[in-house]
Every structure is written in structure tokens, then in C-alpha cells.
C-alpha positions in Angstrom: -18.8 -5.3 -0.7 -15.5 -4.3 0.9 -13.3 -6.8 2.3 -10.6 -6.1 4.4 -7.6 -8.3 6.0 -5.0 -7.0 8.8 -1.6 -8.1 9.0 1.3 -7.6 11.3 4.3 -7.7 10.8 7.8 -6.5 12.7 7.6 -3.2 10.6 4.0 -2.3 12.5 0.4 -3.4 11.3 -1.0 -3.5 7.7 -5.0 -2.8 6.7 -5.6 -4.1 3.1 -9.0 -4.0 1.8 -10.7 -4.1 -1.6 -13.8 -2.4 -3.0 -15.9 -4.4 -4.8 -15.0 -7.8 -6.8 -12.4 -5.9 -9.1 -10.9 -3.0 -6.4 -7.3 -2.8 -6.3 -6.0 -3.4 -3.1 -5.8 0.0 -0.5 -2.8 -0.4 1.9 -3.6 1.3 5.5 0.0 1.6 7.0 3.8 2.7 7.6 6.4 2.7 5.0 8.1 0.4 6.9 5.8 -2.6 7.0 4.6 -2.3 3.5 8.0 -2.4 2.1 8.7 -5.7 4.5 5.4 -7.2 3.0 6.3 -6.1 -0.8 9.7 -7.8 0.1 8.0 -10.9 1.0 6.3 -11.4 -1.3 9.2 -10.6 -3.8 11.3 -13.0 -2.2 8.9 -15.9 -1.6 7.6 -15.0 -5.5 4.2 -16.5 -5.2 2.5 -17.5 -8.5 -1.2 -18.2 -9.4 -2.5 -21.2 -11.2 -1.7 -18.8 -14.2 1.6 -17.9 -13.9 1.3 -14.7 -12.8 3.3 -13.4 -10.0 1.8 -11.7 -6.5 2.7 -8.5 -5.9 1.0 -5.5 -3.6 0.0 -4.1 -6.5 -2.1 -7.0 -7.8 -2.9 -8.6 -4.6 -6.5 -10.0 -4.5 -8.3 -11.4 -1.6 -8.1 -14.9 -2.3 -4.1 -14.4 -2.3 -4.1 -13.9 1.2 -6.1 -17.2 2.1 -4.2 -18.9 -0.3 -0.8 -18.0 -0.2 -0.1 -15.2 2.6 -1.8 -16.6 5.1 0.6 -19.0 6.3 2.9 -17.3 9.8 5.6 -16.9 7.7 8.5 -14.1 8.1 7.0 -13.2 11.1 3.6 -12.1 9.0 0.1 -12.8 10.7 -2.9 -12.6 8.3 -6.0 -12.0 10.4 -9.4 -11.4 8.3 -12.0 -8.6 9.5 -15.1 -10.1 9.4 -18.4 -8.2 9.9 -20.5 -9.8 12.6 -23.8 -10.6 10.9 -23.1 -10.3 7.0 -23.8 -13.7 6.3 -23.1 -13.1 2.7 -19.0 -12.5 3.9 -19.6 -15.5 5.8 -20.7 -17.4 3.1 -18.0 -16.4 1.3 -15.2 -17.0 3.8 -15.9 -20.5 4.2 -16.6 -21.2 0.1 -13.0 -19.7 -0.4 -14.9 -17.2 -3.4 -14.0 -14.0 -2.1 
């Protein structure tokens, strides 16, 4: 299953999405934006429960319910959702994506 988020951000608009549970994360968008989202998150330096630190190279789904989602630095986290997949639904609103 794919799941994708959009973000915007002042640098332009930002398409992540993941393949599958273990997919690393595909970046749709300018320079620009992805470096002001790498800086964010290198600034902010977000940890899991594990210690471990978020970057955009290990970003995970969860992360952006979690920890991105919040309008901070002018970021906007938006999720795609696909009308009638019940089984994105499902796992939207159980927080197990």
C-alpha cells in the first residue's frame, strides 16, 4: 500500500510517500523546499520513543502524524487519502500506518 502526505512549505510544495510498510520515503519536489523541511527537522531535532533522531532520510509515516504535523515554521502536513480504501482509513484513524 502506498501512502503519501503533501506538505507546503514557503520553499513550494512537498509529495512524500512510502511504498509498502518498510519503503523509504520518495520526496516529489524543489530543492528549495526539501532543504527548508531537512532544516526543520534538523533544527527542531525530533526523537522517537527510541532515541533515534528524524531525518528525510528515515522519515516514516507515523512521523508526520506524530511529530510534523503540527503548523509549525510555516509547514502544513496534509494526508492524501484515497476515497474508498477503507483499509487507509482504518489505518488513519488507529494511528498504525
Amino acid at each position: 500500500m502506498r501512502t503519501t502526505y503533501q506538505m507546503i512549505t514557503p520553499y513550494g510544495d512537498i509529495v512524500v510517500s512510502w511504498e509498502g510498510d518498510d519503503g523509504a520515503a520518495s520526496y516529489e519536489c524543489s530543492d528549495g523546499a526539501l532543504r527548508y523541511f531537512a532544516d526543520f527537522l534538523s533544527i527542531t531535532m525530533l526523537n522517537r520513543a527510541d532515541g533515534s533522531r528524524i531525518t528525510t532520510k528515515n522519515l516514516e509515516p507515523v512521523d508526520m502524524l506524530d511529530w510534523v504535523m503540527p503548523n509549525d515554521f510555516g509547514i502544513v502536513v496534509i494526508p492524501v487519502l484515497i476515497p474508498n480504501d477503507d483499509d487507509l482509513m482504518d489505518d488513519l484513524f488507529s494511528r498504525r500506518l
